[in-house]
ZAMARGU-4260 file (C-alpha; in steps of 0.2 Angstrom, whole numbers, plus 5000, padded with zeros to 4 digits):
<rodrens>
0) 5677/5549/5541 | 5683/5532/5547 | 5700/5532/5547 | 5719/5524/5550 | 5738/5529/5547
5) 5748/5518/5538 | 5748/5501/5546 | 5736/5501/5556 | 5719/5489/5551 | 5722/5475/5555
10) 5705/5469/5556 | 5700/5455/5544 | 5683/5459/5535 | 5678/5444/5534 | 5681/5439/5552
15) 5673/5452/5559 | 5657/5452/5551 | 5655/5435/5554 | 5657/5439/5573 | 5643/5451/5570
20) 5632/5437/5564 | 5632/5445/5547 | 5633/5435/5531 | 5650/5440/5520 | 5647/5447/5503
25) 5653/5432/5494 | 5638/5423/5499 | 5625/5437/5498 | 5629/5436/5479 | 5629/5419/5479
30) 5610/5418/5483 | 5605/5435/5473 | 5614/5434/5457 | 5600/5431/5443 | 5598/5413/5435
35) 5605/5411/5416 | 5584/5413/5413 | 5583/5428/5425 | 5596/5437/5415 | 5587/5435/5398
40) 5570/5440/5407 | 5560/5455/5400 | 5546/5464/5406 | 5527/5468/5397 | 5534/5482/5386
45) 5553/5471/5381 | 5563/5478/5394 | 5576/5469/5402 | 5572/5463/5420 | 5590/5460/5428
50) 5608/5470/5424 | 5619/5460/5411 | 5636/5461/5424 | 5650/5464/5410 | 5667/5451/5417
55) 5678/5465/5421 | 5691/5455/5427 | 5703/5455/5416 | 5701/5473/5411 | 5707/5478/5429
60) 5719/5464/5432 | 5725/5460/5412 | 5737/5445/5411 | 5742/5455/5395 | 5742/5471/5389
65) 5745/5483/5372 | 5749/5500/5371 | 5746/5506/5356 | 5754/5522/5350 | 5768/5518/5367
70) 5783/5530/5365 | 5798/5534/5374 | 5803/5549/5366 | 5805/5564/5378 | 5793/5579/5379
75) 5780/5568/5370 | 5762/5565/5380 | 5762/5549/5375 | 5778/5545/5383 | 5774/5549/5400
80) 5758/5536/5398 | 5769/5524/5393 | 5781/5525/5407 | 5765/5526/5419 | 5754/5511/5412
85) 5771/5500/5412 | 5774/5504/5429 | 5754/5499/5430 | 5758/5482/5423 | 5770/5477/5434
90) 5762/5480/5448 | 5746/5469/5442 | 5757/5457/5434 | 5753/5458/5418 | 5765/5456/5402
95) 5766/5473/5393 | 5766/5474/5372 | 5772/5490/5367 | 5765/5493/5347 | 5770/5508/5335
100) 5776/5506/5317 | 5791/5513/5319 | 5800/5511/5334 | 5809/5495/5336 | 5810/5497/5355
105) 5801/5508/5368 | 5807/5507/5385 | 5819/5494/5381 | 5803/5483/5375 | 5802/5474/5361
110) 5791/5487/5350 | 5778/5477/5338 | 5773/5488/5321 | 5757/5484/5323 | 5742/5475/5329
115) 5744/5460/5318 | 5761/5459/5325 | 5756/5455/5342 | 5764/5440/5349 | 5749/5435/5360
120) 5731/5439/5362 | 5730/5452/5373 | 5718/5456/5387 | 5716/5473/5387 | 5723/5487/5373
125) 5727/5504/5378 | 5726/5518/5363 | 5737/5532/5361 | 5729/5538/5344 | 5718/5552/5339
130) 5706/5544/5329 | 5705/5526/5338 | 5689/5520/5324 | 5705/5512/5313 | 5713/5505/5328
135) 5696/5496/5332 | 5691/5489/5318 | 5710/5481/5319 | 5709/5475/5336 | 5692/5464/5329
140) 5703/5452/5323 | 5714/5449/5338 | 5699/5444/5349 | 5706/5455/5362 | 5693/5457/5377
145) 5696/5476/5381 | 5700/5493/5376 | 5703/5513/5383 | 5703/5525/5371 | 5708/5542/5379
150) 5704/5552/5364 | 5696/5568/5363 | 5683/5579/5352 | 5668/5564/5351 | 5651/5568/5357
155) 5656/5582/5373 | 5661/5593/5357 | 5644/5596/5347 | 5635/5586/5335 | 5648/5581/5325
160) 5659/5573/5338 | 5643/5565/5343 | 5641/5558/5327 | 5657/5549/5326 | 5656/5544/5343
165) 5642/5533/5337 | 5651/5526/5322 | 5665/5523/5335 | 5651/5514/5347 | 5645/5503/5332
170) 5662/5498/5327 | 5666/5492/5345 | 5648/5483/5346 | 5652/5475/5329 | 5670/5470/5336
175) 5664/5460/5350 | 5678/5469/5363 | 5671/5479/5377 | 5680/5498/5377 | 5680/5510/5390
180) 5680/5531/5384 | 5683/5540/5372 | 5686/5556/5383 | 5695/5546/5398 | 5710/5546/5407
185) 5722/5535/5416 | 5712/5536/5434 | 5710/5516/5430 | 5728/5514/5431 | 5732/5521/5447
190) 5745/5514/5461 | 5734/5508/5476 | 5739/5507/5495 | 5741/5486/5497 | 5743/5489/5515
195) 5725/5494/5519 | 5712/5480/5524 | 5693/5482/5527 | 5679/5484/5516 | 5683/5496/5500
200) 5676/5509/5493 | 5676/5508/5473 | 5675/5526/5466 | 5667/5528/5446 | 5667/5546/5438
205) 5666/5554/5423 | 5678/5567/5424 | 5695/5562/5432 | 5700/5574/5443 | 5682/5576/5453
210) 5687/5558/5459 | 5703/5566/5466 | 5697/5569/5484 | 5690/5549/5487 | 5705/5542/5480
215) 5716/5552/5493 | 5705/5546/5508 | 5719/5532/5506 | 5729/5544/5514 | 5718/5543/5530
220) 5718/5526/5531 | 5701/5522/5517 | 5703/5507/5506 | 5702/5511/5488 | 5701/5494/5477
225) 5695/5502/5461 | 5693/5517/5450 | 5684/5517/5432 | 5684/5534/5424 | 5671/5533/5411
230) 5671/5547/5401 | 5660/5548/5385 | 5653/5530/5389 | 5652/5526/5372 | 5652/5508/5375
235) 5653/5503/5394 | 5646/5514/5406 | 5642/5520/5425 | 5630/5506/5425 | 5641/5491/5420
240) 5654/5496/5433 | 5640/5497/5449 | 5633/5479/5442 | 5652/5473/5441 | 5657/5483/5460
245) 5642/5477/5467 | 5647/5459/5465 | 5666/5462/5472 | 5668/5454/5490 | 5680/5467/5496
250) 5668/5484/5490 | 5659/5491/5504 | 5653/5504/5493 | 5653/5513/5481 | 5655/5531/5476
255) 5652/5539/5458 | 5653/5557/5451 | 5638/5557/5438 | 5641/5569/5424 | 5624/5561/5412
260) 5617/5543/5411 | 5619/5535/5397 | 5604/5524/5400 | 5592/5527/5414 | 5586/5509/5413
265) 5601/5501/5414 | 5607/5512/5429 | 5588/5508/5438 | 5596/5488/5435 | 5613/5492/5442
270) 5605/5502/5456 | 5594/5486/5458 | 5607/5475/5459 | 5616/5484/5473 | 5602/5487/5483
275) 5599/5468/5482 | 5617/5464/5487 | 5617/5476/5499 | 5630/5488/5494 | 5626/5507/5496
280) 5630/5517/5483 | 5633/5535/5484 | 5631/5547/5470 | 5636/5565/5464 | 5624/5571/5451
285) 5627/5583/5442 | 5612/5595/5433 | 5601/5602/5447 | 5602/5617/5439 | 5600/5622/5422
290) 5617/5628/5419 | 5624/5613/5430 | 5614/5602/5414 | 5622/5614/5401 | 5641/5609/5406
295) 5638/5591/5410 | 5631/5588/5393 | 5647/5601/5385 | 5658/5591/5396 | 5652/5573/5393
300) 5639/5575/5378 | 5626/5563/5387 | 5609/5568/5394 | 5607/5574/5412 | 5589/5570/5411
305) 5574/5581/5420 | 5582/5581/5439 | 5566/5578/5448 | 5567/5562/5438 | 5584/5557/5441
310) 5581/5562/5461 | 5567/5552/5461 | 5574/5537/5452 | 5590/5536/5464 | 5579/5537/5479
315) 5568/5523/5474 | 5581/5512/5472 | 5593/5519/5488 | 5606/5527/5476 | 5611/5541/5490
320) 5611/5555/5482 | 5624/5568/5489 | 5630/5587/5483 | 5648/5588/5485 | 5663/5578/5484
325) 5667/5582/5503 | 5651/5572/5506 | 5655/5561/5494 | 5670/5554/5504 | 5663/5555/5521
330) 5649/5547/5516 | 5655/5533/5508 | 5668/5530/5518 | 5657/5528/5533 | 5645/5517/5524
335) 5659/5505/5518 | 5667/5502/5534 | 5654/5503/5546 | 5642/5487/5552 | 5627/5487/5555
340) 5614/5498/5565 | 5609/5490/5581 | 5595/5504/5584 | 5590/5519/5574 | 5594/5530/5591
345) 5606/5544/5591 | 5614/5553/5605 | 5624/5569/5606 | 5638/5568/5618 | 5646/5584/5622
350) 5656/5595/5635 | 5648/5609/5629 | 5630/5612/5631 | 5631/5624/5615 | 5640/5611/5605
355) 5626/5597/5611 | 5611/5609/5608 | 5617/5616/5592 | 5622/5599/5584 | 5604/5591/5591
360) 5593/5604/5581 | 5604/5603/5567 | 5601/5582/5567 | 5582/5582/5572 | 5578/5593/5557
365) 5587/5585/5546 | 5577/5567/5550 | 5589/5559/5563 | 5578/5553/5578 | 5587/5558/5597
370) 5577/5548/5609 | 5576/5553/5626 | 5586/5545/5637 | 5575/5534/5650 | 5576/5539/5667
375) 5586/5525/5674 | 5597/5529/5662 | 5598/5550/5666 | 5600/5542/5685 | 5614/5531/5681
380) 5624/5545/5670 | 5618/5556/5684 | 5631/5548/5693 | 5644/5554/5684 | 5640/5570/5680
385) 5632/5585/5688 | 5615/5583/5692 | 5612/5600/5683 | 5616/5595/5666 | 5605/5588/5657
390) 5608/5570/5650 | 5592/5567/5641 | 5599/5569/5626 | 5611/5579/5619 | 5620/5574/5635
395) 5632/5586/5641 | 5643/5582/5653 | 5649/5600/5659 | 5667/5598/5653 | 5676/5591/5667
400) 5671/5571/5669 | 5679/5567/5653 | 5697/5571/5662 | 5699/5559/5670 | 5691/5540/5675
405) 5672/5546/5675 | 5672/5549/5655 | 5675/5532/5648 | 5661/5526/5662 | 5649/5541/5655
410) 5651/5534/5634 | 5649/5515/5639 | 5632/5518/5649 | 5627/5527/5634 | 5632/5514/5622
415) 5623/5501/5633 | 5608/5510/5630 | 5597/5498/5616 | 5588/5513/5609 | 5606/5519/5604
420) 5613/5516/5588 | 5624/5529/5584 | 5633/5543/5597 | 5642/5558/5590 | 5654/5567/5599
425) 5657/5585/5591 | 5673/5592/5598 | 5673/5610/5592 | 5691/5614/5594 | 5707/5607/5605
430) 5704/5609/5622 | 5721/5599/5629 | 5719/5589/5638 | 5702/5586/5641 | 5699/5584/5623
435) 5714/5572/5622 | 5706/5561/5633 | 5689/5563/5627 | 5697/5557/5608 | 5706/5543/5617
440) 5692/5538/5627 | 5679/5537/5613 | 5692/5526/5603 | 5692/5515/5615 | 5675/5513/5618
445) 5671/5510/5599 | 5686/5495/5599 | 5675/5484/5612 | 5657/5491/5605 | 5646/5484/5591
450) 5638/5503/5590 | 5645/5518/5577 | 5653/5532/5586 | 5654/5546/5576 | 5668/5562/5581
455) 5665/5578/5573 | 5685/5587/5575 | 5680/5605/5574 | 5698/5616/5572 | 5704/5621/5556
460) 5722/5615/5558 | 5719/5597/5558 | 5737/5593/5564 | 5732/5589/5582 | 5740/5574/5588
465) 5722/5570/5595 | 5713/5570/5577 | 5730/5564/5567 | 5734/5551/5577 | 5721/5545/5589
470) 5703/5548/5579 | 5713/5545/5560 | 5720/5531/5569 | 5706/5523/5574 | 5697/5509/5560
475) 5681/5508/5572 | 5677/5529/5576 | 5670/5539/5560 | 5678/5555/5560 | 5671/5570/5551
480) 5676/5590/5549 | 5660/5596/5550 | 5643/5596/5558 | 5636/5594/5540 | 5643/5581/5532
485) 5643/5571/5549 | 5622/5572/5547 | 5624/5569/5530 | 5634/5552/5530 | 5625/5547/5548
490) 5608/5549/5538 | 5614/5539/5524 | 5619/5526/5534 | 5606/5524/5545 | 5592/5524/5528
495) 5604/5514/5519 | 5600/5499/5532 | 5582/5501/5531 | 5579/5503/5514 | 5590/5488/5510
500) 5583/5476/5526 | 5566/5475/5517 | 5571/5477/5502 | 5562/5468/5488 | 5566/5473/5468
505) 5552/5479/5460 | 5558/5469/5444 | 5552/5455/5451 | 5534/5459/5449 | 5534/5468/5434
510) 5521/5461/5423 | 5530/5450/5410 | 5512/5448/5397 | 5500/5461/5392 | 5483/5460/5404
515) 5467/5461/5398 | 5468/5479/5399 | 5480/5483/5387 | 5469/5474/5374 | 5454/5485/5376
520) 5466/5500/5379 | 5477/5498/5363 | 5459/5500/5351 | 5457/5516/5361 | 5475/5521/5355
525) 5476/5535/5341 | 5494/5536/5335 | 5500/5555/5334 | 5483/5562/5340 | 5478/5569/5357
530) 5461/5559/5364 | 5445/5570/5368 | 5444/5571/5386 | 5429/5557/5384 | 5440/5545/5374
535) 5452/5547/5388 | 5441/5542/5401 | 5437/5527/5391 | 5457/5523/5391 | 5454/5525/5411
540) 5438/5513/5411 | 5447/5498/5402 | 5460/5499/5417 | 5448/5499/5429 | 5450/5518/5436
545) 5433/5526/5440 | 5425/5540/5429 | 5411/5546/5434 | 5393/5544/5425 | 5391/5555/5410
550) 5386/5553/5390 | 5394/5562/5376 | 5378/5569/5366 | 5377/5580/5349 | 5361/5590/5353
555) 5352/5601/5367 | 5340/5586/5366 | 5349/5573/5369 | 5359/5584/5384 | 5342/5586/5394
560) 5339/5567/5393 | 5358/5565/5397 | 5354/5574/5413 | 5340/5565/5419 | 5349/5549/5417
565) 5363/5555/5426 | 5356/5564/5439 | 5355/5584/5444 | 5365/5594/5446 | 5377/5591/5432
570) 5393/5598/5424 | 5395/5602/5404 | 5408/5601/5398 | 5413/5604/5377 | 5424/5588/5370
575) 5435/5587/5358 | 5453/5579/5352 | 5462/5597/5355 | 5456/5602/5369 | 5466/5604/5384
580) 5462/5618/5395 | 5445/5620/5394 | 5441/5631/5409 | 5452/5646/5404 | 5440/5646/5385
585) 5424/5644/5395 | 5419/5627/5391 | 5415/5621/5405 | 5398/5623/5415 | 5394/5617/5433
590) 5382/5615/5445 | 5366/5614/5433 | 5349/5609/5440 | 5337/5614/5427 | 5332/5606/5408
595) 5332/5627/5404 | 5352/5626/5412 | 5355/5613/5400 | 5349/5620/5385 | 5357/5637/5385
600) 5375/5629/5390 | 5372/5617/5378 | 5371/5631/5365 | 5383/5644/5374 | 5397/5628/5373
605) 5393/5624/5356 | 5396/5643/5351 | 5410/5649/5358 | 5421/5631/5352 | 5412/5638/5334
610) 5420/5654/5337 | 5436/5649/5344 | 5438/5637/5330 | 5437/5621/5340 | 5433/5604/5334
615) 5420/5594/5344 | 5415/5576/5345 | 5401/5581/5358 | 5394/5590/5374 | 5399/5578/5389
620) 5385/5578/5403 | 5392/5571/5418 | 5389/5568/5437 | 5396/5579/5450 | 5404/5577/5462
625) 5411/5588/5476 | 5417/5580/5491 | 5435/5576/5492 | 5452/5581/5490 | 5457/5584/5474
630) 5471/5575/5466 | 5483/5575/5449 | 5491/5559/5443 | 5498/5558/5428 | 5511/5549/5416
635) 5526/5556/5405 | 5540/5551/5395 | 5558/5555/5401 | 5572/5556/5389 | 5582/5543/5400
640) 5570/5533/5411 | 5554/5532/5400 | 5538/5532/5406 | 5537/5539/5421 | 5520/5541/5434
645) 5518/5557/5443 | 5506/5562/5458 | 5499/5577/5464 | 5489/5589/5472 | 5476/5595/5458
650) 5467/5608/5451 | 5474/5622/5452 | 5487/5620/5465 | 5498/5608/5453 | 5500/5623/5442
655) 5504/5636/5457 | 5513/5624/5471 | 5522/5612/5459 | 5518/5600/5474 | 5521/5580/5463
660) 5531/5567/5467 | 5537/5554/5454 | 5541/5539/5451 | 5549/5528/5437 | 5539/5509/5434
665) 5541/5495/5441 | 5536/5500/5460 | 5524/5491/5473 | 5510/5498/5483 | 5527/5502/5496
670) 5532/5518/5484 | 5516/5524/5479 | 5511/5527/5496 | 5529/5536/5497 | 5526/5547/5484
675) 5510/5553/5496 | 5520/5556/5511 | 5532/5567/5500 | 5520/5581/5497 | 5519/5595/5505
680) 5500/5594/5504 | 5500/5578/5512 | 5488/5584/5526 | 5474/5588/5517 | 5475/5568/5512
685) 5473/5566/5530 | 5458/5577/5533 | 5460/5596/5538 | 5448/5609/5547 | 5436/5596/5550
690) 5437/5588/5532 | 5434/5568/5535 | 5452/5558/5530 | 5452/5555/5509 | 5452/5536/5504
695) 5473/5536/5504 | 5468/5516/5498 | 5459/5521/5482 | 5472/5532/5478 | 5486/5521/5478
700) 5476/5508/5467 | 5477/5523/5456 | 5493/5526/5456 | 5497/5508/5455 | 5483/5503/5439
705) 5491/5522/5429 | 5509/5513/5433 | 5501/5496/5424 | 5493/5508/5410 | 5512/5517/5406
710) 5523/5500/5407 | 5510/5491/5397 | 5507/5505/5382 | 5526/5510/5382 | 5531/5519/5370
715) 5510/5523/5363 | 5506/5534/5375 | 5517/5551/5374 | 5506/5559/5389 | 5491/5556/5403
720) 5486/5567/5414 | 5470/5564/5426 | 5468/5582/5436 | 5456/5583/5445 | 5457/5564/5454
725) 5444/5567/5466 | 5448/5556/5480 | 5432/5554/5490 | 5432/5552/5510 | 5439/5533/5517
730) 5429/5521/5508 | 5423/5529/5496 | 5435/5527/5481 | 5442/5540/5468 | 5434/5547/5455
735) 5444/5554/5438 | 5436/5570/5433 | 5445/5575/5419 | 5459/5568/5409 | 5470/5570/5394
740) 5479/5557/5384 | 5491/5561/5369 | 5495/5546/5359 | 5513/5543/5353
</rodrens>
């Protein structure tokens, strides 16, 4: 992690990325903040378009402050809170109004009986109470801006907590105050180090003491300028803080424990509004797992939400997405304090060529690009180290060099290199003095460089002068612990700058009125009902997607006829508003050439649906086609994010592979081609064992007319599924063989 003892950064922020020829923060949120009509702007379905960024202020530095329920009596809980959000107020300089009805003094404070008795109106109230409903409702009055309720038993204990934590959410919605908890703690009121400078890292979870490990990176030299423990979130949430952090000229990034969302859309704006101000923010989710989903919604009583949704939903909007707090601090320690990438390069520098070729397979699997070395620059290092190591990268200098002048010369040649953005030195273990040196030197090198030099210490005691003092001293070198978390927090980094240096919101281009589309599409809707496959083919028609040529017909009859306008050979299929997997009841037929075909599947189709008890609206006859890769794309309704447009290989691999990637509306053409390259099955997009490439182009228009279909119909359309999406070779389009819609 980057790091520093006591007293060390002295850098100013401000000054030094200005020299950088970076913009500060303050005026990055200048030009992105939304206008007074952006923030009221809502997209085709009523969704808001922008994050509403509560003034959190004055709840973190209060001019004046109420403790309601403050006692000094010994042995009590609430006495030890008192004493701690006292010492709190003094060091924010914020007047302190004790309040209990019967205690004329607490702390030798003049104690006020109630809430009517205070003798100013108050910033920010603190509640000591088991039921804080009353104490709301009393509050109304005062016009007081903020509240904490650290009570237990709401919505984390069962259906009955849940229910009056919503009464508790109404009241404070009807009281005009902003509260943070129930279920919180006193994390927001912590004593942090004033005598670190740099960029900050703000830190928001939803249970306390998994914030523990970031909040003592202060003790390595990390600023910390803020921490909101959310708890049940019955009022502000995750999101409110990431909008409010984002906008803080001193936060470099920040870090959050995520127990459930509240709102998935509100976290997509927050998430939004980082990524336009350029703040990374880092994420521990909890509920990959089922049981991981069961004790986040015990603990916090929110939704976890399906996790390939959330996964997807944080990666399309650069939330980094991490899986323990180890990596939670080193990650965003590093993202917070380091500048920006000159070049995506990375190179290993070692003494041992173990280390370096361990580390380099390690970092190339896990995405990191190691170029090689040009050979002018192999001949330059080449003169300081032996010509039988190898320098191409990982470059291992054989041990010896790095005692004495030689080594400095061999990281500054590397460094010089413009492919090079990032070096990383592991250091396995103490090796005195070589390793000495080798720290030193690379601290020295990374105070006259604009490039990230990255140590990994390796030994498991820690107390080494070497990493205490000369890599933990350093404000410049990032030092990590292990091979993992170094990858993990260089990755980060590196994809953090790119995803943010072309980054465009998607809000922006969300369709605001209903197209022409949704018109014809909305006459097609059947509330509560499940389409026949041929009316959801006619929901695809009125958004432009390509079916391909068939007629629905009631008789043997009218099916030849059907044929013969379509054209031979043709598929059969049976059609009907309860139909779903036809194939497994043998109602389908394929590959017919004949008017005798016709007939007798026509009679076969009509007589098993008769014996299966299966209502019809007709026999589709319909072209077939062969040739293409075969494609799912589909739309479903998350409990958190809403709609949400899936893609896939089809048929029957979706079923056996799982192979989909997702996305949650509004994106651009820029993530639905994403969601191709995620598959595993990507190849067969490109053409395989002689297989001419598949129209990637009419896929994507797909994808993107399906997103139109789910933000345009909301909340009507439950379910869509198009499997197969026959995408033809390059220029040839895609054609939706089958579909099913199920109507809200």
């Amino acid at each position: 992690m980057l790091g520093s003892t006591h007293g060390t950064l002295t850098t100013d922020f401000r000054a030094r990325v200005e020299a950088c020829g970076e913009t500060p923060r303050t005026a990055v949120h200048s030009s992105a903040a939304p206008s007074a009509d952006d923030a009221v702007a809502v997209d085709v379905s009523g969704r808001p378009l922008h994050a509403d960024v509560p003034d959190l202020d004055r709840f973190f530095r209060p001019e004046s402050v109420a403790v309601i329920g403050a006692s000094d009596a010994e042995g009590r809980p609430n006495t030890g809170i008192t004493r701690q959000l006292i010492a709190w107020a003094e060091r924010v300089g914020a007047r302190i109004h004790p309040v209990h009805p019967t205690r004329p003094t607490v702390f030798g404070l003049a104690c006020h009986a109630s809430v009517a008795d205070l003798p100013e109106q108050v910033d920010l109230a603190v509640l000591l109470v088991a039921d804080p409903l009353p104490v709301i409702e009393e509050l109304a009055e005062t016009k007081v801006k903020f509240a904490v309720a650290f009570a237990s038993g709401f919505a984390e204990t069962g259906d009955a907590g849940a229910a009056a934590q919503d009464r508790l959410g109404a009241a404070v919605q009807r009281s005009g105050l902003r509260l943070l908890g129930p279920n919180t703690n006193l994390n927001a009121f912590e004593e942090f180090r004033d005598d670190l400078d740099g960029p900050a890292i703000a830190l928001i979870t939803q249970s306390g003491h998994q914030g523990r490990p970031v909040y003592t990176l202060q003790e390595l030299g990390i600023r910390l300028s803020h921490w909101a423990p959310t708890g049940n979130e019955a009022d502000l949430e995750t999101s409110d803080f990431i909008s409010y952090f984002a906008e803080q000229p001193e936060v470099g990034a920040i870090a959050c424990y995520v127990e459930g969302l509240k709102d998935g859309r509100s976290f997509l704006l927050a998430a939004d509004r980082a990524a336009r101000n350029g703040v990374p923010v880092v994420a521990v989710k909890v509920g990959r797992t089922e049981t991981g989903a069961r004790m986040a919604a015990s603990h916090t009583g929110k939704l976890t939400g399906a996790d390939t949704v959330v996964d997807a939903a944080m990666r399309q909007f650069g939330v980094i997405r991490v899986d323990g707090l180890d990596e939670l601090q080193d990650t965003a320690a590093l993202l917070a304090r380091a500048r920006k990438p000159k070049a995506d390069g990375v190179v290993v520098y070692s003494i041992s060529g173990g280390t370096g070729a361990h580390f380099s397979d390690l970092a190339t699997e896990a995405g990191l690009t190691l170029p090689t070395l040009s050979q002018a620059k192999q001949d330059e290092l080449h003169q300081w180290i032996p010509e039988y190591l190898n320098v191409a990268n990982p470059v291992d200098n054989g041990g010896h060099p790095v005692g004495d002048w030689r080594g400095r010369k061999i990281i500054d040649a590397i460094l010089a290199d413009p492919s090079v953005g990032v070096l990383i030195c592991p250091i396995t273990g103490p090796f005195p003095p070589m390793s000495d040196k080798l720290a030193q030197d690379l601290v020295d090198a990374a105070e006259t460089s604009d490039k990230l030099i990255c140590v990994i210490w390796g030994s498991p005691v820690g107390t080494e002068d070497a990493y205490r003092t000369t890599l933990l001293g350093s404000s410049r070198v990032a030092t990590f612990r292990t091979f993992g978390n170094c990858i993990t927090a260089v990755r980060a980094y590196l994809g953090h700058h790119r995803f943010t240096a072309g980054y465009r919101s998607p809000f922006e281009d969300a369709p605001r009125t209903p197209s022409p589309s949704y018109r014809k599409a909305q006459a097609l809707m059947r509330p509560g009902q499940q389409l026949s496959e041929h009316a959801a083919k006619q929901l695809l028609r009125a958004y432009g997607i390509r079916v391909p040529r068939e007629q629905l017909v009631t008789s043997a009859a009218a099916a030849v006829r059907a044929a013969g306008l379509v054209g031979y050979p043709v598929v059969m299929k049976a059609s009907g508003p309860q139909l779903g997997h036809k194939t497994e009841l043998g109602l389908v037929k394929i590959g017919l050439t004949s008017a005798s075909q016709i007939r007798d599947a026509y009679r076969e189709l009509t007589d098993i649906a008769r014996y299966e008890n299966v209502p019809l609206d007709g026999i589709l006859v319909c072209q077939m086609v062969e040739r293409g890769v075969e494609m799912v794309v589909g739309v479903t309704q998350d409990d958190l994010f809403g709609p949400t447009v899936t893609v896939g290989l089809g048929g029957v691999l979706v079923e056996v592979l799982h192979d989909a990637a997702v996305r949650v509306p509004p994106f651009g053409e820029d993530q639905a081609r994403a969601m191709l390259t995620e598959l595993r099955g990507h190849a067969l997009l490109e053409g395989v064992r002689g297989a001419p490439p598949a129209d990637v182009d009419a896929l994507v228009e797909v994808v993107l007319r399906i997103q139109r279909m789910a933000l345009e119909l909301g909340d009507e359309l439950s379910e869509l599924d198009i499997n197969p999406l026959m995408v033809l070779p390059r220029g040839q389009g895609a054609v939706a063989l089958d579909a099913l819609a199920i109507c809200r």
